[in-house]
N, C-alpha and C positions, 0 to 999 in steps of 0.2 A: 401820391395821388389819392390812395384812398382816405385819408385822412380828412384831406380838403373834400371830398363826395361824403364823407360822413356828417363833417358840420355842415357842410349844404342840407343835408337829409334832415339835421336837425332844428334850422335854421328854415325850414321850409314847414317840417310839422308846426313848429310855433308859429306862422304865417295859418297853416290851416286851422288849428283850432283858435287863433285870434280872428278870424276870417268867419267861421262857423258861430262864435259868441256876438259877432259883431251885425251879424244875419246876411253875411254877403255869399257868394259863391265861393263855396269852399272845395268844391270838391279838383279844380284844376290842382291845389296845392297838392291834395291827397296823391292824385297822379302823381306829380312828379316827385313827392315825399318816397313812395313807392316804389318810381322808375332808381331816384338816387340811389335806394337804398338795394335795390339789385345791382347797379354800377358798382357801389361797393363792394359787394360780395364779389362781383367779376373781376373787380381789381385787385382782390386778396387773394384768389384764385390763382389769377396771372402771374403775383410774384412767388406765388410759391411755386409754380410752373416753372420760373424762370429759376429760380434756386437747384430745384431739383435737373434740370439741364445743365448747369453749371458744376451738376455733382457738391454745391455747399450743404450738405446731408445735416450738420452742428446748425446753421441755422433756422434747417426745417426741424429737426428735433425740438429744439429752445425754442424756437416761436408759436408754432403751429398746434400744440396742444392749450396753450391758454387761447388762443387767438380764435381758436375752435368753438370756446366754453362764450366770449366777448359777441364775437359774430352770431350764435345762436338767442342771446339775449337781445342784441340789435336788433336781430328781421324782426323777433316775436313782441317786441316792443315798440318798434315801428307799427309793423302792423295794428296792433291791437291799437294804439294811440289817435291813428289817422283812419282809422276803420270806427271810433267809435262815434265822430261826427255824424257819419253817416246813418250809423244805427238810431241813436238819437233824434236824428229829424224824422227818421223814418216813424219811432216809436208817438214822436210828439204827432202827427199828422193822424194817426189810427183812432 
């Protein structure tokens, strides 16, 4: 599941910055580029929750340390990507 919320997430920022070039309303994409991209992290969350319930300890060791280093370039990339629209209009309008 998070996989399919992740190309949503990214399938959704190119919708916002196509959207922001294109001078239409962009900021609903920004939401939900944003809301997706915390559904992700809350579903990477969940299966390691559910691993660790399960006692499968070898697949939280082997996945969970790169998955770590993956998911923290995700949020701060997301962000930064769909957050910069907004800075920009802001910056053009001053």
């Amino acid at each position: 599941m998070w996989m399919i919320l992740g190309i949503l997430t990214v399938v959704v920022t190119i919708l916002n910055i196509y959207a922001y070039q294109a001078g239409k309303n962009y900021q609903i994409f920004m939401v939900f580029a944003l809301l997706l991209t915390s559904l992700t992290i809350c579903d990477q969350y969940q299966m390691i929750a559910s691993w660790s319930k399960a006692g499968d300890w070898s697949a939280i060791s082997d996945v969970t340390p790169s998955m770590s280093i993956i998911l923290w370039i995700f949020v701060i990339g997301s962000f930064i990507v769909n957050v910069i629209p907004m800075l920009l209009s802001d910056y053009h309008n001053k």
